[in-house]
N, C-alpha and C positions, 0 to 999 in steps of 0.2 A: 506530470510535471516536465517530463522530458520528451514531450511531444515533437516540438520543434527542432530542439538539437537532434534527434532521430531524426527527423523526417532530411532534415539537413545532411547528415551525416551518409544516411542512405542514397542521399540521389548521389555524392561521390561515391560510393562503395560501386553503385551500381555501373557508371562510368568504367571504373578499373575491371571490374570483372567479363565486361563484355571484350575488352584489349585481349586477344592472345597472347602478348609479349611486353611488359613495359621497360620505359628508358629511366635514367634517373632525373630526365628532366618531367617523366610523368606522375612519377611518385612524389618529387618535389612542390609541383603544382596542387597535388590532390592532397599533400599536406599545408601550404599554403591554405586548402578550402577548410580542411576542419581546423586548420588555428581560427581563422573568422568564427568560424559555427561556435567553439570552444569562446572565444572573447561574446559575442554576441550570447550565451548563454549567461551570462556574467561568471565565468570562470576567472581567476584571479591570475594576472600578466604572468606573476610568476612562474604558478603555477604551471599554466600554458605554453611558457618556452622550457621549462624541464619536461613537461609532457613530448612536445615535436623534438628536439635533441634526442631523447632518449628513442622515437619511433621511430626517427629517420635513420641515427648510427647505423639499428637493425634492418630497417625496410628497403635500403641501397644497397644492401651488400651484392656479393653474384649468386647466393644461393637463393635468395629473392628472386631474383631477376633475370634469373635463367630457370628455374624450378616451372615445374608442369601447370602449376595455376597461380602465377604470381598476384595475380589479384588479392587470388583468396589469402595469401599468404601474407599480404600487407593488413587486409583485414583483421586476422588471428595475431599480427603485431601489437595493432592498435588496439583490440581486443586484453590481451595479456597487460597493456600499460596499463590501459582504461581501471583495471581490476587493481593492479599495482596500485595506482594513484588513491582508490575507494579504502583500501585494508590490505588488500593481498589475498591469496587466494583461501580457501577454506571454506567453515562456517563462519558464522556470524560473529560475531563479539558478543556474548550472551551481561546480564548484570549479574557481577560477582559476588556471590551471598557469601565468599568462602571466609567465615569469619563468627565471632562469640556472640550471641545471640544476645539482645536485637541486634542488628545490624542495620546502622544508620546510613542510609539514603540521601544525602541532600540534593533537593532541587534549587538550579539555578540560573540564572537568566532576564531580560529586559521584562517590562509588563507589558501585558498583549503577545505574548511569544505563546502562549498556551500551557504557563506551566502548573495553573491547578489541574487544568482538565489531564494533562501528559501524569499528574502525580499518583492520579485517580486511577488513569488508566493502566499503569504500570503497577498500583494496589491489588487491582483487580489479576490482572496477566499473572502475578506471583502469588495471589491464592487461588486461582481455578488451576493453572497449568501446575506449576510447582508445588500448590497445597502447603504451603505458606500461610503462617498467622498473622496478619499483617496492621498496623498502627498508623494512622496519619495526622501530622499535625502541621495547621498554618500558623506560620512564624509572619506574617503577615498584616502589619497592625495598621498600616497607611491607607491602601488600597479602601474605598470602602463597601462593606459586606465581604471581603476576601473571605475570612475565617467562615462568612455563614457558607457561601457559595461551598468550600470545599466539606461545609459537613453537611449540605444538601446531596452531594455527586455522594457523600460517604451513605448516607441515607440510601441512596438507589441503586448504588453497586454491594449495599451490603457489608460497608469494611467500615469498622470502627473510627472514628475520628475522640482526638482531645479534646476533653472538656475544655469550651471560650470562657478564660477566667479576663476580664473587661481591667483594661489599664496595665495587663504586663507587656513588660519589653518583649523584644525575639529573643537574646540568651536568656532571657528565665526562662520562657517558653520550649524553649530547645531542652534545657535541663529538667523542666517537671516533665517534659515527653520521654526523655532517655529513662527516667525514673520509673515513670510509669509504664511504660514497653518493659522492662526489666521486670516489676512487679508483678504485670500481666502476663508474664510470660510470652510474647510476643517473639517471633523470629526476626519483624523487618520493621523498621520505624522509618519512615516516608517523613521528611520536614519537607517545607512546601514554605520557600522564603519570600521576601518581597522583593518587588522589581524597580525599576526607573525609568522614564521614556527614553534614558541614553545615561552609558556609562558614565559614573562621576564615583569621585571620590570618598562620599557617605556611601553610598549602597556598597563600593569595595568592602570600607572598613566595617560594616556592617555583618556583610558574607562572611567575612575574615575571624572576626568573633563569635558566633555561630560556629563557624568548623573547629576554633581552638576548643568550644566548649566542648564538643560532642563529638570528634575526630569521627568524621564521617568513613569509611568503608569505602565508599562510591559517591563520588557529586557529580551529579547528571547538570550539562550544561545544555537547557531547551531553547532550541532557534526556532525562528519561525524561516521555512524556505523561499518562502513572498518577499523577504526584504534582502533577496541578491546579496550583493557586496558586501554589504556591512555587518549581514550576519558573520561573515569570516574577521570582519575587524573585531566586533561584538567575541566572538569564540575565540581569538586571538587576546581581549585584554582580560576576561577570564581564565584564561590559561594561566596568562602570567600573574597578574595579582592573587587569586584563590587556588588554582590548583585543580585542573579539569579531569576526572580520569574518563568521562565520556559524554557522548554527545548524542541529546535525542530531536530529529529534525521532526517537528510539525506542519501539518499543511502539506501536505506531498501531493495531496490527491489534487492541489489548488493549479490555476495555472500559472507557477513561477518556473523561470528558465533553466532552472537546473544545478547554475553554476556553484552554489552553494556547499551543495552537496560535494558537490567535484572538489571545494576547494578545501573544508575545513579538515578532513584527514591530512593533507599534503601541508596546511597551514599550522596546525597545532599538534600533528604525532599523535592526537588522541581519535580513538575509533568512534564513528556514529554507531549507534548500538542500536537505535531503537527507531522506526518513522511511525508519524501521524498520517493515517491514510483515510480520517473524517472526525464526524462530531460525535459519532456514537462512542460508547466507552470499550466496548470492545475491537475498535479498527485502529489497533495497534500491526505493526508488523517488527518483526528482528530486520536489520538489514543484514544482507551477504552481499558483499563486493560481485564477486562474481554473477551473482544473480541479475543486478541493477546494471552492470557492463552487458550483459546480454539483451537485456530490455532497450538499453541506449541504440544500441545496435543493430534494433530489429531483430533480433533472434528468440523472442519468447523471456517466458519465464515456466515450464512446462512445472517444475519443482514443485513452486510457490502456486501453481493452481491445484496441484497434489493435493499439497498440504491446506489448503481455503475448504478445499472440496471434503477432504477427512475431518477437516472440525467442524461443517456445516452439516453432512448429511449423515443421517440418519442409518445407523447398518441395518436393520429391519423393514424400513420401509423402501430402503433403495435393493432389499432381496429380493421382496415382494415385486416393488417394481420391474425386474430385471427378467422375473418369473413369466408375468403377465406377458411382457412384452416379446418373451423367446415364444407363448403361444400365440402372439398375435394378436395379443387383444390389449386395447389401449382407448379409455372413455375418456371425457369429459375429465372426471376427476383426477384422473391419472395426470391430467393436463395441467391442471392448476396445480397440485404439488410440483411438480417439475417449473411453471412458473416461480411458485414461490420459492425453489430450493434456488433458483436461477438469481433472484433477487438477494438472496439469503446470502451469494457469494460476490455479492456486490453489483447486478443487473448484466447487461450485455456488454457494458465496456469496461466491467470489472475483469471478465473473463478474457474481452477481445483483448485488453493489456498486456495477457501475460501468453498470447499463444503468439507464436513466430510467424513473420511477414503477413499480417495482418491488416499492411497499413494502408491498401486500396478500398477494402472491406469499409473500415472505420471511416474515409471518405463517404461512401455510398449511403453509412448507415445516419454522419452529417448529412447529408445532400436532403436524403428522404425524412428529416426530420423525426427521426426513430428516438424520442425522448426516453429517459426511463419509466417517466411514468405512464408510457404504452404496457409494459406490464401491469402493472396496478389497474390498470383500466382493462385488460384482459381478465386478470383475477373478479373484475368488481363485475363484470360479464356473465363467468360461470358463476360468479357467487348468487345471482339474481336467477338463478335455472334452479328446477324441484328437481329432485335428488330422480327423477324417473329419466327427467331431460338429461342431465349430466350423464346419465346410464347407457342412454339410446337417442342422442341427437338426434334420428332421423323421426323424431316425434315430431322435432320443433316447425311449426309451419307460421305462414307469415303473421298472424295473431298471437301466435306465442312470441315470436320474436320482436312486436312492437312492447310486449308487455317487460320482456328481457332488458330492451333498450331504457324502458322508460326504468327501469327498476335499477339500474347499474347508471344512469345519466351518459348512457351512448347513445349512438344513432343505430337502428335498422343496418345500415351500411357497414358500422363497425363488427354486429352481431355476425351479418354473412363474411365478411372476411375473416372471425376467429376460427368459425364454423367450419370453413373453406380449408383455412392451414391444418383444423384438428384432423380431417380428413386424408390431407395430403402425408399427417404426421403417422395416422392409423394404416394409411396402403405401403406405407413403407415399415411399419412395425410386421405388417400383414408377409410384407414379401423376403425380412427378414427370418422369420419364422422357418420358411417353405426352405431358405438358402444352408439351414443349420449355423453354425460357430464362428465357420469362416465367411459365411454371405455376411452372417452378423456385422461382424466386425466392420467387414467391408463395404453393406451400405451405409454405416453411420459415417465413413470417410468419405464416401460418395453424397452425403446429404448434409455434411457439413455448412454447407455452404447457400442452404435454404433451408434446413432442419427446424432451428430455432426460432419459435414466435417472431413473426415481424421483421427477421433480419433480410436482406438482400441478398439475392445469388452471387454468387461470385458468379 
């Protein structure tokens, strides 16, 4: 989502850092280019002039601009607001359960903003992670199938949904939900309200009644980050009429310009808690201010691929793997787990996202038309080879490899290029081996940059 404003943001950064010395008419200019990046983002006016005021007081001073790497130093300004503007520094703003069980949840927000799918998903996040008993119910009578949709998603994530009794209102509905999460024993009761294609006056009084009934705990206000601007108007008259204690932005992974995000902490004092980063039900993430400052910036997110990578992979079979690979040995199949674990953490530019100055890389791997589903189609490759082939590549000769193509729906041409990389992946497991600990280490930084299926050298 914040593709552009980066990439923006960057070709100034880059400017300043190659100057040995700057003036204050150079810092003033290179903040002149990020208010544009910033407005053209759709950051909100406001916004934008307390953001530049407050970097520039700091970024003109003389200990700026006379210090050893003034660039850098402007940088780590903008850096520190950027973070300021997000939440401030720390963790995340986590959803506060601290409170008498059940503990009511309301969801709220326009229709089409994503808020069964965000209610569902945030069901799920508080019983796997948190091990939470968790209750969902659509207050949702207009929309139509709303109430089925959200006990379909209940169906496939496993978490209970209210019985559809046909003809009530949302506060009755709200009140036999708090009864029943009470009854059941229930830690978290999820209301999941209705929407309107734009704020008015019934859907206020509507929310408004709902939260006197059931005094929510937490009301999660769901933006969608595709509608720029108005989500901050949107999260702005929520605020004031219902009472926002936080905000979960949907669509992140889409291509909207960003400013949203940027703007609704600085517009309404309440923290985004929570982003949407697809359709599946588990591609939730926590925001961290600092985290998404660093990403804007070019700098990675090293943290957040940690943590992707610890809830994805497997400790047994990544020991295993790790085993093989210190002896040097690495097949076929060893190949397609590492494909799939690869996809499992979101494909190649789930990963290229969050590792720092990437962003020539990510060019190359646009240029060359490196889709994601070139994995999939590598996997459906080895999937089409007998467990002898996967073992011992050097079996496969040209007859096996028409039969591979025909059997995965590739061509001959694609089969010798997997073939070719598994190879190049195996001489360097090979010579890893031979280096001990520290070759280890240090041909995977030297092979970064052609290691992975399909990517481009740097």
């Amino acid at each position: 989502m914040f593709e552009s404003l980066s990439g923006k943001l960057g070709e100034v950064f880059e400017r300043l850092r190659k100057r040995g010395a700057l003036t204050e008419s150079d810092v003033s200019e290179a903040l002149r280019e990020v208010r544009v990046a910033l407005l053209e983002a759709d950051v909100a006016l406001p916004v934008v002039k307390t953001f530049i005021d407050g970097v520039k007081s700091r970024a003109v001073g003389q200990e700026v601009l006379r210090s050893v790497t003034p660039g850098q130093m402007v940088i780590k300004i903008v850096h520190d607001h950027l973070v300021e503007m997000l939440g401030g520094a720390g963790e995340g703003a986590e959803i506060s359960l601290n409170a008498v069980p059940p503990v009511p949840v309301l969801m709220v927000g326009l229709q089409g903003s994503g808020k069964t799918t965000s209610t569902a998903k945030i069901a799920l996040r508080l019983q796997n992670r948190d091990r939470k008993k968790v209750l969902m119910a659509s207050l949702d009578v207009y929309r139509p199938a709303a109430q089925e949709q959200l006990k379909i998603l209940g169906e496939q994530t496993g978490i209970p949904t209210l019985p559809i009794v046909a003809g009530q209102m949302p506060v009755d509905i709200a009140r036999r939900a708090l009864q029943a999460a009470k009854l059941g024993g229930y830690d978290v009761l999820m209301l999941d309200t209705a929407g309107r294609l734009h704020v008015d006056e019934t859907l206020m009084l509507e929310v408004a009644a709902v939260r006197d009934a059931v005094q929510p705990h937490e009301t999660l206000l769901v933006a969608d980050a595709l509608t720029g601007q108005d989500a901050v108007n949107v999260a702005k008259s929520f605020n004031e009429r219902v009472g926002v204690t936080g905000i979960v932005l949907t669509r992140v992974d889409g291509d909207g310009r960003g400013g949203a995000a940027l703007s609704m902490r600085a517009v309404t004092g309440r923290p985004i808690k929570l982003i949407g980063v697809g359709e599946k039900t588990d591609a939730l993430e926590s925001f961290h201010p600092e985290r998404i400052a660093q990403r804007i910036l070019g700098m990675g997110d090293i943290v957040s691929l940690v943590e992707k990578a610890a809830e994805t992979i497997e400790k047994e079979e990544a020991e295993r793997l790790a085993a093989r690979m210190q002896k040097g040995q690495f097949d076929l199949e060893d190949m397609a787990k590492q494909l799939q674990q690869l996809r499992k953490m979101g494909g190649m530019s789930g990963v290229m996202n969050l590792l720092p100055g990437v962003g020539k890389i990510k060019q190359q791997m646009a240029n060359a038309n490196l889709d994601e589903t070139l994995l999939k189609r590598q996997e459906a490759i080895i999937g089409s080879m007998t467990r002898q082939e996967r073992q011992n590549p050097k079996v496969i000769h040209a007859s096996r490899k028409k039969r591979i193509a025909a059997g995965s729906g590739t061509s001959v041409q694609d089969v010798n290029k997997l073939l070719k990389q598994h190879l190049q992946m195996s001489d360097m497991m090979k010579r890893m081996s031979k280096l001990g600990q520290k070759g280890f280490t240090r041909s995977i930084m030297a092979g970064m940059g052609g290691g992975f299926p399909g990517m481009p050298k740097m």
